[in-house]
PyMOL Python script that loads the backbone (N, CA, C, O; Angstrom):
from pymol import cmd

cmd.read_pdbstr("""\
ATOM      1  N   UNK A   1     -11.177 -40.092 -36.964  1.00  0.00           N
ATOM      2  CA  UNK A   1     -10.307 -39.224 -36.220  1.00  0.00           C
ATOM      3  C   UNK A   1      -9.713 -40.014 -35.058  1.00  0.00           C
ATOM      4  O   UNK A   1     -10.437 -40.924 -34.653  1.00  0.00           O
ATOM      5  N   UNK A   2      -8.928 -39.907 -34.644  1.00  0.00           N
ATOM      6  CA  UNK A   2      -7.832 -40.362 -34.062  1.00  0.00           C
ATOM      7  C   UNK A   2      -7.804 -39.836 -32.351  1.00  0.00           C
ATOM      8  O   UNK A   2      -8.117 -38.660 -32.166  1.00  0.00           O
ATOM      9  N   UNK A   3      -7.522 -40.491 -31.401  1.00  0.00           N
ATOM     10  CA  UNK A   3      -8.078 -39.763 -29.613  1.00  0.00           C
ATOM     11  C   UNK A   3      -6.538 -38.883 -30.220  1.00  0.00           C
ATOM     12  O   UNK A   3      -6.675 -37.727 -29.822  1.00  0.00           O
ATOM     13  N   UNK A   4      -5.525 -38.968 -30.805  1.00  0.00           N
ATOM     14  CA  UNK A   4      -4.924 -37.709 -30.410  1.00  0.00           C
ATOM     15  C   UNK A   4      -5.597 -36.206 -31.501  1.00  0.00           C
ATOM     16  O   UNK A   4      -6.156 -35.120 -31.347  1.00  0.00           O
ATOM     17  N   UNK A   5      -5.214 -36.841 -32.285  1.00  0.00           N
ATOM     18  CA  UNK A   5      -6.289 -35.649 -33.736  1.00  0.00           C
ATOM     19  C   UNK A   5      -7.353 -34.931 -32.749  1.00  0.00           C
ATOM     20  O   UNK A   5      -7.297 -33.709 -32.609  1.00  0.00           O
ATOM     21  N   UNK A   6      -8.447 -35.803 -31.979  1.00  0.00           N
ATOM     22  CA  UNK A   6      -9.256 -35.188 -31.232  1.00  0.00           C
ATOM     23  C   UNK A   6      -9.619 -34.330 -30.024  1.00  0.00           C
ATOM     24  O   UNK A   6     -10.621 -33.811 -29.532  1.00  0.00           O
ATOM     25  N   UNK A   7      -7.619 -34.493 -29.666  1.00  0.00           N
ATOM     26  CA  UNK A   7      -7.536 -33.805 -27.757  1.00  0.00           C
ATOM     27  C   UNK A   7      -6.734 -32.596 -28.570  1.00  0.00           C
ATOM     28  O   UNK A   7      -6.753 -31.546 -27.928  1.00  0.00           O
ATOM     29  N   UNK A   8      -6.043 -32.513 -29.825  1.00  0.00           N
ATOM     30  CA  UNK A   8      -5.415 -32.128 -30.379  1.00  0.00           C
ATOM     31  C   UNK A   8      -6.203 -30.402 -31.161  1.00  0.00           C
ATOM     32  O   UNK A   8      -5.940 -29.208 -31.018  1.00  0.00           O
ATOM     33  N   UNK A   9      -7.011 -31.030 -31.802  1.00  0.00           N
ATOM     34  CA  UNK A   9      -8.127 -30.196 -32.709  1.00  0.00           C
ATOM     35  C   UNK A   9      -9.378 -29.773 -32.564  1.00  0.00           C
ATOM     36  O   UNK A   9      -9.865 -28.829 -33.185  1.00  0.00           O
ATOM     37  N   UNK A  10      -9.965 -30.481 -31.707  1.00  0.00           N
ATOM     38  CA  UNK A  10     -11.012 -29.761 -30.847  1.00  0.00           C
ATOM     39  C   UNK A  10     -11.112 -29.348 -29.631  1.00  0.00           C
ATOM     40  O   UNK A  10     -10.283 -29.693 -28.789  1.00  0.00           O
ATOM     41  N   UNK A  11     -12.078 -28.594 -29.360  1.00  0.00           N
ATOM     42  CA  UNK A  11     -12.132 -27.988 -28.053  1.00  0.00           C
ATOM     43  C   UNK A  11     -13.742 -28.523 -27.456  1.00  0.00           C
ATOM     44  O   UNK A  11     -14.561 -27.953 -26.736  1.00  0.00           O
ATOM     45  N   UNK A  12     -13.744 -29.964 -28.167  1.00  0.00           N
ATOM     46  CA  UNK A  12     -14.731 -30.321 -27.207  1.00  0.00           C
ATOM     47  C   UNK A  12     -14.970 -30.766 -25.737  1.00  0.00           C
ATOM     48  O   UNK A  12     -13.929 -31.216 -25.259  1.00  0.00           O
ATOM     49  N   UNK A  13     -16.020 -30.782 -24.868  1.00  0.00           N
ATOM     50  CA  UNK A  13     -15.848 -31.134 -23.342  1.00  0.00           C
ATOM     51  C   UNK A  13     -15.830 -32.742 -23.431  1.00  0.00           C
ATOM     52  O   UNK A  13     -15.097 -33.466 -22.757  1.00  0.00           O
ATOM     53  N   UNK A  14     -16.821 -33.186 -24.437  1.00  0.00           N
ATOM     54  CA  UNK A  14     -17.460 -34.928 -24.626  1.00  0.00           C
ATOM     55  C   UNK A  14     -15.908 -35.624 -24.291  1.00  0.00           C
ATOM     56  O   UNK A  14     -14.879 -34.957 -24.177  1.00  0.00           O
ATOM     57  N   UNK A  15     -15.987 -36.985 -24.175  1.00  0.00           N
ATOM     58  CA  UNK A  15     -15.054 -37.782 -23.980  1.00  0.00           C
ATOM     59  C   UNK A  15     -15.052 -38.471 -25.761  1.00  0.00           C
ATOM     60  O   UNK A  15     -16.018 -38.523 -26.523  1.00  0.00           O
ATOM     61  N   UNK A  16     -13.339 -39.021 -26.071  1.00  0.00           N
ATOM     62  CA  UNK A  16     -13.507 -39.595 -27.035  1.00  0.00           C
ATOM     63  C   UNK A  16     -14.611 -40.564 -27.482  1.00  0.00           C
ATOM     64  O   UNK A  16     -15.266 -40.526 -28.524  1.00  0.00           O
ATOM     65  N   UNK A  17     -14.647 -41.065 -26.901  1.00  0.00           N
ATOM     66  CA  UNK A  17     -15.622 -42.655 -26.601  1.00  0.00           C
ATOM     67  C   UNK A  17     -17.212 -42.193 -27.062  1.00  0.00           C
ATOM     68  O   UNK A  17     -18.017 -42.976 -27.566  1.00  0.00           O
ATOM     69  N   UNK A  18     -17.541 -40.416 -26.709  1.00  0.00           N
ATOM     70  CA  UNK A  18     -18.861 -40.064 -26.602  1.00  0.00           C
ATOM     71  C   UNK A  18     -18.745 -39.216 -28.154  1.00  0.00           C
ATOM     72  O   UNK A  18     -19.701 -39.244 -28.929  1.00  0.00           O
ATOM     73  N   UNK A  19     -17.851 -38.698 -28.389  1.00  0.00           N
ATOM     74  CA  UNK A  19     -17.519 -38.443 -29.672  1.00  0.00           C
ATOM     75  C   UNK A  19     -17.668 -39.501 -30.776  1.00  0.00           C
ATOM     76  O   UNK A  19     -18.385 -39.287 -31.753  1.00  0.00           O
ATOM     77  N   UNK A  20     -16.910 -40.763 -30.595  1.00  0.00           N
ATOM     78  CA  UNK A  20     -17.450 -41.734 -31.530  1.00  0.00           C
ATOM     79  C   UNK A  20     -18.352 -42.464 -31.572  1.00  0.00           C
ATOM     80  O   UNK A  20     -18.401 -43.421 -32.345  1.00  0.00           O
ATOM     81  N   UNK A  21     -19.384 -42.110 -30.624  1.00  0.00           N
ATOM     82  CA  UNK A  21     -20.629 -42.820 -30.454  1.00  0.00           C
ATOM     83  C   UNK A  21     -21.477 -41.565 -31.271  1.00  0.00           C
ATOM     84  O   UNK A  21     -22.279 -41.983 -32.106  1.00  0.00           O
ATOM     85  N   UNK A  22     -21.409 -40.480 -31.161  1.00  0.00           N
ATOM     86  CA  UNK A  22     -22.233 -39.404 -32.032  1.00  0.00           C
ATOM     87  C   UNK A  22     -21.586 -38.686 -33.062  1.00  0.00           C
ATOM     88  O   UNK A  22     -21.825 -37.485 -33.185  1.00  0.00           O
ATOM     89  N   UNK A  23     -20.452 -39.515 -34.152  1.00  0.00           N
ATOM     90  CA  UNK A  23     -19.867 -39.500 -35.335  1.00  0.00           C
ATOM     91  C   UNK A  23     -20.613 -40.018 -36.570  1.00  0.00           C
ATOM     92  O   UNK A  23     -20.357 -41.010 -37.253  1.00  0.00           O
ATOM     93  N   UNK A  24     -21.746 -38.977 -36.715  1.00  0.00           N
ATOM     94  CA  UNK A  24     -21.998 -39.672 -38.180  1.00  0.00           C
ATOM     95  C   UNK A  24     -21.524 -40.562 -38.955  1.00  0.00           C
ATOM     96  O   UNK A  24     -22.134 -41.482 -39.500  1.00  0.00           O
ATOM     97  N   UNK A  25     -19.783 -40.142 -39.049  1.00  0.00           N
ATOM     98  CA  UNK A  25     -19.662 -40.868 -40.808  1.00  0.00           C
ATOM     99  C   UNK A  25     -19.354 -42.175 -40.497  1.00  0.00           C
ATOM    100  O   UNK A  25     -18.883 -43.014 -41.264  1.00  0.00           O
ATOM    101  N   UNK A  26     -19.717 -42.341 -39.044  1.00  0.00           N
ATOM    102  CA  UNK A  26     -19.353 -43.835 -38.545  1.00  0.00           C
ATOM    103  C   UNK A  26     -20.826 -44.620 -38.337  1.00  0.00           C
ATOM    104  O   UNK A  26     -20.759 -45.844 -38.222  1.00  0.00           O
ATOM    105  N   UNK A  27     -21.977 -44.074 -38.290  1.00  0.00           N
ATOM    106  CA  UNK A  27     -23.214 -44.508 -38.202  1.00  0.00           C
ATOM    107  C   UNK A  27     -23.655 -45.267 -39.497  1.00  0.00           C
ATOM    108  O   UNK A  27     -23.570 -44.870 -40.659  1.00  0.00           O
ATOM    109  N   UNK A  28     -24.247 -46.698 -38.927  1.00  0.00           N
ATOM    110  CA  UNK A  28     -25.118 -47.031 -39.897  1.00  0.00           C
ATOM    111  C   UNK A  28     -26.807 -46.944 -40.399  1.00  0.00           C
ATOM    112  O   UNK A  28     -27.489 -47.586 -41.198  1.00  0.00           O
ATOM    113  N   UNK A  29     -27.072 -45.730 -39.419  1.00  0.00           N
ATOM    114  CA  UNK A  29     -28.561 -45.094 -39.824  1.00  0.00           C
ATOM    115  C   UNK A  29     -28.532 -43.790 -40.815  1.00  0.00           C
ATOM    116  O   UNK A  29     -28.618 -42.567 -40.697  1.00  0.00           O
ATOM    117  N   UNK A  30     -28.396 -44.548 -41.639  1.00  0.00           N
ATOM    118  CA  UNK A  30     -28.456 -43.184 -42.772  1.00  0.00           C
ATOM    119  C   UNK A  30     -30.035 -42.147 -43.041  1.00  0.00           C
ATOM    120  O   UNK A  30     -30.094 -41.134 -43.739  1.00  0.00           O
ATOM    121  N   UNK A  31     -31.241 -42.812 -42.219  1.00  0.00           N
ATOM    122  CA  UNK A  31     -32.175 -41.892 -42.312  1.00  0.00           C
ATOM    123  C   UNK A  31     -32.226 -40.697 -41.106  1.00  0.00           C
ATOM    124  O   UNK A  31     -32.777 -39.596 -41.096  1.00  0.00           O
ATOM    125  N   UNK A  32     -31.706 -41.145 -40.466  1.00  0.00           N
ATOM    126  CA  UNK A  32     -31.519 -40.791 -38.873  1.00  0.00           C
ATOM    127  C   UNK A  32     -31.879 -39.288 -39.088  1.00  0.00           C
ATOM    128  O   UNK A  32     -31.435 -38.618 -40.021  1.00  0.00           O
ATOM    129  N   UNK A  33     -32.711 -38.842 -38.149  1.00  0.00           N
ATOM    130  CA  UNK A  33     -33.191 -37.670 -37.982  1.00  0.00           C
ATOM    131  C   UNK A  33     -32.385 -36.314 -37.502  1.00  0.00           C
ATOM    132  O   UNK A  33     -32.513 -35.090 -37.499  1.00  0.00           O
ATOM    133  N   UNK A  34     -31.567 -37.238 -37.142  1.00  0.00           N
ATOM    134  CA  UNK A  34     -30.591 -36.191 -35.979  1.00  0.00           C
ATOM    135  C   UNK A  34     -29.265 -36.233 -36.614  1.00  0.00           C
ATOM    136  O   UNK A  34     -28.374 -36.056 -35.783  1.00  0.00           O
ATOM    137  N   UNK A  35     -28.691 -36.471 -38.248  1.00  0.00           N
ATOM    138  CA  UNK A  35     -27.593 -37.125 -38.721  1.00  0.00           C
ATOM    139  C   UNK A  35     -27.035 -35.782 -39.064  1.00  0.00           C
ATOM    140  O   UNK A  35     -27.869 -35.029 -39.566  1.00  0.00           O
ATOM    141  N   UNK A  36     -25.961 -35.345 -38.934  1.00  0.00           N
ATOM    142  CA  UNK A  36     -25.013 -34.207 -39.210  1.00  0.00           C
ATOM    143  C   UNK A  36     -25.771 -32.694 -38.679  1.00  0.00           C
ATOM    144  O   UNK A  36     -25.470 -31.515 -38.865  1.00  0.00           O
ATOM    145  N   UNK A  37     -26.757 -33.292 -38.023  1.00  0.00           N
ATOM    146  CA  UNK A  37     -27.044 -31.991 -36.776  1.00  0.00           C
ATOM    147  C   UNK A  37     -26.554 -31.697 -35.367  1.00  0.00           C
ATOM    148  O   UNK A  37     -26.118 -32.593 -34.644  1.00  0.00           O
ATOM    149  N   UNK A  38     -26.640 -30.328 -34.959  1.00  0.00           N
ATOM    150  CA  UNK A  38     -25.334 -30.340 -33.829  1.00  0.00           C
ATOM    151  C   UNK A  38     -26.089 -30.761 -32.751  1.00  0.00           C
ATOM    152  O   UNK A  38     -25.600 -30.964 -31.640  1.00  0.00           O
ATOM    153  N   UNK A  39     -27.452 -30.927 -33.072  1.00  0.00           N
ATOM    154  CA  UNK A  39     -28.148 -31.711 -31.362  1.00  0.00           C
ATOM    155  C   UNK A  39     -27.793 -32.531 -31.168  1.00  0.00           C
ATOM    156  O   UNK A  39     -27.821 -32.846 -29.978  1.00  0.00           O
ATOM    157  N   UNK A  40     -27.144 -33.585 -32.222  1.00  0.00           N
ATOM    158  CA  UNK A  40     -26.760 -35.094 -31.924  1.00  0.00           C
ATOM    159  C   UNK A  40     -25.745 -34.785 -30.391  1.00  0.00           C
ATOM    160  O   UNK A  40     -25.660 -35.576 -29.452  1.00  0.00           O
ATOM    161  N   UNK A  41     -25.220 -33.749 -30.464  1.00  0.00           N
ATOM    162  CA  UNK A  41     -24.199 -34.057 -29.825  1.00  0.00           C
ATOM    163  C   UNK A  41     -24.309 -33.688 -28.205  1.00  0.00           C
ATOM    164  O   UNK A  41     -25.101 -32.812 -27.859  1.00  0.00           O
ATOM    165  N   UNK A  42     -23.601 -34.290 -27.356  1.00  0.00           N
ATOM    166  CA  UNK A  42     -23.564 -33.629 -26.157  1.00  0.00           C
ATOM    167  C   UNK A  42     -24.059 -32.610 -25.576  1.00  0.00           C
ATOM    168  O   UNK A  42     -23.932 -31.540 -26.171  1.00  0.00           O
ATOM    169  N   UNK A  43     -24.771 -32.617 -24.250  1.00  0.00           N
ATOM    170  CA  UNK A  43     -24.714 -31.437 -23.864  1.00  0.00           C
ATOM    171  C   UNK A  43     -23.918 -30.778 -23.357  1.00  0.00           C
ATOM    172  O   UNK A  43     -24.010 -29.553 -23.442  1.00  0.00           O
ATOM    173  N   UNK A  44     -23.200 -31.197 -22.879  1.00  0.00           N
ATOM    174  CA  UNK A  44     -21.662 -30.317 -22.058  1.00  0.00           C
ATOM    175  C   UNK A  44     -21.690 -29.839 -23.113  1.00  0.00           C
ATOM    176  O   UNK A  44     -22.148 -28.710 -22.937  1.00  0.00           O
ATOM    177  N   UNK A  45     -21.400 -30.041 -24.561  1.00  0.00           N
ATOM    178  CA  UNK A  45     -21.110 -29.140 -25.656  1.00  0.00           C
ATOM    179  C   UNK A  45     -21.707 -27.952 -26.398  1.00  0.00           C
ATOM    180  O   UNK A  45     -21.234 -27.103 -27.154  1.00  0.00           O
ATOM    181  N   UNK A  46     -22.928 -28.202 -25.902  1.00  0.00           N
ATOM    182  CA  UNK A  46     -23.708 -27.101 -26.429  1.00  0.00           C
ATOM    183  C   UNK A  46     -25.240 -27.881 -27.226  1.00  0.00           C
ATOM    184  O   UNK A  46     -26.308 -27.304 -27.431  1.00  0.00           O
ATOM    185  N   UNK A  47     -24.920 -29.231 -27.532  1.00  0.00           N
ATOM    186  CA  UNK A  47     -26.138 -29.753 -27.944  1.00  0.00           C
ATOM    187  C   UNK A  47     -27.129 -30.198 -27.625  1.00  0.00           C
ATOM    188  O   UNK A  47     -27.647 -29.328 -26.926  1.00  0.00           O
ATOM    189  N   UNK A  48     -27.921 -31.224 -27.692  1.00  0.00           N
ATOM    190  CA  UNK A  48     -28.960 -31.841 -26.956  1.00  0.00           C
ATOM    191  C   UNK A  48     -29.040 -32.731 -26.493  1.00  0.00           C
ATOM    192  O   UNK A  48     -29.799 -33.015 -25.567  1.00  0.00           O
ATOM    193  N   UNK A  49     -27.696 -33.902 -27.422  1.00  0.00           N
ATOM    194  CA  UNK A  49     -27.324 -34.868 -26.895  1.00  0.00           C
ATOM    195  C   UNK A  49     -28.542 -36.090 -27.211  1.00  0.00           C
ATOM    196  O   UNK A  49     -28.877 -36.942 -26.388  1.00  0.00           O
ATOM    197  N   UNK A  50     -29.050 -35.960 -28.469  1.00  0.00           N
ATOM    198  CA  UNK A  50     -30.047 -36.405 -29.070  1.00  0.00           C
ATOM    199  C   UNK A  50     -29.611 -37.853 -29.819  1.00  0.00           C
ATOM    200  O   UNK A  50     -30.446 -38.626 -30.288  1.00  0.00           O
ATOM    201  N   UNK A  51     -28.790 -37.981 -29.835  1.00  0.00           N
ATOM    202  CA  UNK A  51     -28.541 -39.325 -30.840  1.00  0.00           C
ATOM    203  C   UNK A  51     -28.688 -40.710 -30.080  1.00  0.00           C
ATOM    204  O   UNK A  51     -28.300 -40.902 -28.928  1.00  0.00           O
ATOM    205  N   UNK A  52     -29.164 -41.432 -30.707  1.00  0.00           N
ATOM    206  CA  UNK A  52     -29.514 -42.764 -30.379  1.00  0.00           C
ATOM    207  C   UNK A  52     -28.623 -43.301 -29.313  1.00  0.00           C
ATOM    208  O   UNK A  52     -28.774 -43.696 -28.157  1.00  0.00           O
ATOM    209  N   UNK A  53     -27.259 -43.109 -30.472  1.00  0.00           N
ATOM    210  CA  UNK A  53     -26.408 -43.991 -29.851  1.00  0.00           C
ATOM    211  C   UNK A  53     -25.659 -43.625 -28.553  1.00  0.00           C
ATOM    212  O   UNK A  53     -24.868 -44.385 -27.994  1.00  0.00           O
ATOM    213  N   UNK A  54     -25.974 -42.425 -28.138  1.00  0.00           N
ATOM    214  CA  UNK A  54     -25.124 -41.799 -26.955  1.00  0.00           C
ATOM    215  C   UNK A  54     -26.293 -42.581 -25.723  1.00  0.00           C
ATOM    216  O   UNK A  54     -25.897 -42.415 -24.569  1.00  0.00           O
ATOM    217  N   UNK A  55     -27.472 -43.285 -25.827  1.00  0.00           N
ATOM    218  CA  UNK A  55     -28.325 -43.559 -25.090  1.00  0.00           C
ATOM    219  C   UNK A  55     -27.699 -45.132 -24.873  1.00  0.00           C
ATOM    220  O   UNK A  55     -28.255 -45.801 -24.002  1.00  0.00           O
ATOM    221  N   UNK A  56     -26.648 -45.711 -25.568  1.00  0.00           N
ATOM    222  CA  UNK A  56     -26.466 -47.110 -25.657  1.00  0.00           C
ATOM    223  C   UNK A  56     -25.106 -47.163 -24.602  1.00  0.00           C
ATOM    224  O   UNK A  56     -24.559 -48.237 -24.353  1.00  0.00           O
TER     225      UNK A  56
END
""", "prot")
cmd.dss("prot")
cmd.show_as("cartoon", "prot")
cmd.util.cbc("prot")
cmd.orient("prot")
């Protein structure tokens, strides 16, 4: 997805940058515990903000 597709089509709070850091289909941990669950994501958003990579 694209930073305009994304300011465009969602109504998320996350920043692009924090969006493609907790984009699955862009991850190369395919066992990942937290993979296409909504905790991965932000908390401003409503999630937990659980994913690895938002810690990097």
């Amino acid at each position: 997805m694209t930073r305009e597709q994304f300011e465009i089509n969602t109504n998320y709070k996350m920043t692009y940058e924090e969006f493609q850091k907790c984009d699955c289909t862009h991850c190369d941990k395919k066992d990942c515990v937290h993979r296409g669950a909504y905790r991965r994501v932000p908390c401003i958003d409503g999630g937990l903000g659980l994913c690895p990579n938002l810690k990097n």
